[in-house]
C-alpha positions in Angstrom: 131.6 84.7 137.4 132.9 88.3 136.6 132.6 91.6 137.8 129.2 92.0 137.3 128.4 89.1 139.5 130.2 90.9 142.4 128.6 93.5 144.3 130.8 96.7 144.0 130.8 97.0 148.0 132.5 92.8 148.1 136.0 94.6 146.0 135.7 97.9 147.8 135.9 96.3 151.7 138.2 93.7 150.4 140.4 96.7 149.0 139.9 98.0 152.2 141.8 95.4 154.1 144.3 94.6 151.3 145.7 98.5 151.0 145.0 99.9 154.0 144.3 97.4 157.0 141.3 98.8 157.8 139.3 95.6 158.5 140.3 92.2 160.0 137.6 89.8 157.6 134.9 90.2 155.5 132.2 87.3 155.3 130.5 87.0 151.7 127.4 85.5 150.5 125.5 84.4 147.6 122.7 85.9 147.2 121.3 84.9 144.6 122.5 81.9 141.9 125.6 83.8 141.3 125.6 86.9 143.2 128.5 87.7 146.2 127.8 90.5 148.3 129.4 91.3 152.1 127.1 90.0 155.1 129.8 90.9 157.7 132.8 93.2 158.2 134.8 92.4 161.3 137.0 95.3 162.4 140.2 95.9 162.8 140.3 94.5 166.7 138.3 91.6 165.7 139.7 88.0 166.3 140.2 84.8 164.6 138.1 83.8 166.7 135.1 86.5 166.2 135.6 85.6 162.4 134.9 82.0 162.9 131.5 82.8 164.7 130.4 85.2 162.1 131.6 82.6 159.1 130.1 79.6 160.7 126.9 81.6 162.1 124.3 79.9 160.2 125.6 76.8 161.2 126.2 73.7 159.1 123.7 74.0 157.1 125.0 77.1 154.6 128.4 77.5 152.8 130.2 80.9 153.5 133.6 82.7 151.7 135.4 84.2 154.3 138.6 86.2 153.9 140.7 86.9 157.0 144.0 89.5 157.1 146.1 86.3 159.2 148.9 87.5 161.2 151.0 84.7 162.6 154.9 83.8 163.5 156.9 81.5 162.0 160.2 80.4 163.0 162.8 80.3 160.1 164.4 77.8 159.8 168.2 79.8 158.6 168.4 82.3 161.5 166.3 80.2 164.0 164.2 83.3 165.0 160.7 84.0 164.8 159.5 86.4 162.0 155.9 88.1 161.7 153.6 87.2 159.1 150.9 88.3 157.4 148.9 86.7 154.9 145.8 87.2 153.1 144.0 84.2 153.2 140.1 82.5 151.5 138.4 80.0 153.0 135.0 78.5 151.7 133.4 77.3 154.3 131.5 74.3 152.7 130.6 72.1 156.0 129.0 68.2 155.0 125.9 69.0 156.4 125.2 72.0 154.3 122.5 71.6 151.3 124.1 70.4 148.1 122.6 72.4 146.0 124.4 75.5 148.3 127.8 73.5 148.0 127.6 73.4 144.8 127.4 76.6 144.4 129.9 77.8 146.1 132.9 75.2 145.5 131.9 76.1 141.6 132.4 80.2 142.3 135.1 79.6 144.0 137.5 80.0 141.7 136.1 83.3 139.6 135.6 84.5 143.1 139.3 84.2 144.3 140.4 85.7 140.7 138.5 88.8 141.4 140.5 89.4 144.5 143.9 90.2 144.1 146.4 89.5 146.6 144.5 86.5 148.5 147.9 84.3 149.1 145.9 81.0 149.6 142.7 79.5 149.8 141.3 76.7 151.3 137.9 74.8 151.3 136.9 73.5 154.8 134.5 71.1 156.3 134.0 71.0 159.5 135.2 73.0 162.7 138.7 71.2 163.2 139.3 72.5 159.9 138.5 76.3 160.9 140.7 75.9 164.4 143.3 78.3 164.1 146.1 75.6 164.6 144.7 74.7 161.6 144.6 77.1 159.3 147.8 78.0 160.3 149.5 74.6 159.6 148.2 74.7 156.5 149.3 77.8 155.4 152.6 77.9 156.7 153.4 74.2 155.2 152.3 75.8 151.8 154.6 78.8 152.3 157.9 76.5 153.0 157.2 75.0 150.0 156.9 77.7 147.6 
């Protein structure tokens, strides 16, 4: 996948969010064999919880790339106080149920995908809706940032 097989619109909202916070999350697509394009743009006063209804609307039957602008705490662990986070995060949402010619797909995009947007800080693939909680995500994440 390269540039051409990204709608200009999917690295213009993305921009969006990554210079100027002007969104919360963008959903993307395929649509087509190797196509992305943006089905939904949360705004700025949007949720985490908004985002998981619009990445998981289809159900568990289609895969979904979502980006999300994650703000969180974390304590550290030096000065034992709690400091404000932000990360740009990816998840493919590639639920077991979904058609495996769709999962395919995606977890094979993935990737090229992520290359084209600069600044995502991690990814993950998920599979079902523990996965997506936001206790979750944000284990995940944080574990990977201690360790870095």
């Amino acid at each position: 996948m390269n540039a051409d097989n990204c709608r200009p619109t999917c690295l213009e909202i993305y921009e969006a969010i990554r210079k100027s916070k002007e969104y919360r999350y963008i959903i993307y697509r395929l649509v087509s064999d190797s196509v992305v394009d943006v089905e939904t743009v949360g705004p700025r006063d949007n949720d985490y919880n908004q985002f998981l209804e619009d990445l998981t609307r289809n159900g568990s039957v289609e895969c979904r790339y979502g980006v999300f602008d994650l703000e969180y705490s974390h304590l550290c662990e030096v000065t034992k106080q709690e400091i404000k986070r932000e990360k740009l995060v990816l998840l493919c949402w590639c639920p077991d149920d979904a058609k495996p010619k769709g999962k395919i797909q995606y977890l094979s995009y993935l990737r090229q995908f992520m290359d084209q947007l600069k600044g995502v800080q991690y990814y993950k693939t998920v599979r079902d809706k523990f996965e997506l909680s936001r206790d979750s995500v944000e284990g995940y994440f944080c574990r990977k940032s201690t360790r870095q």
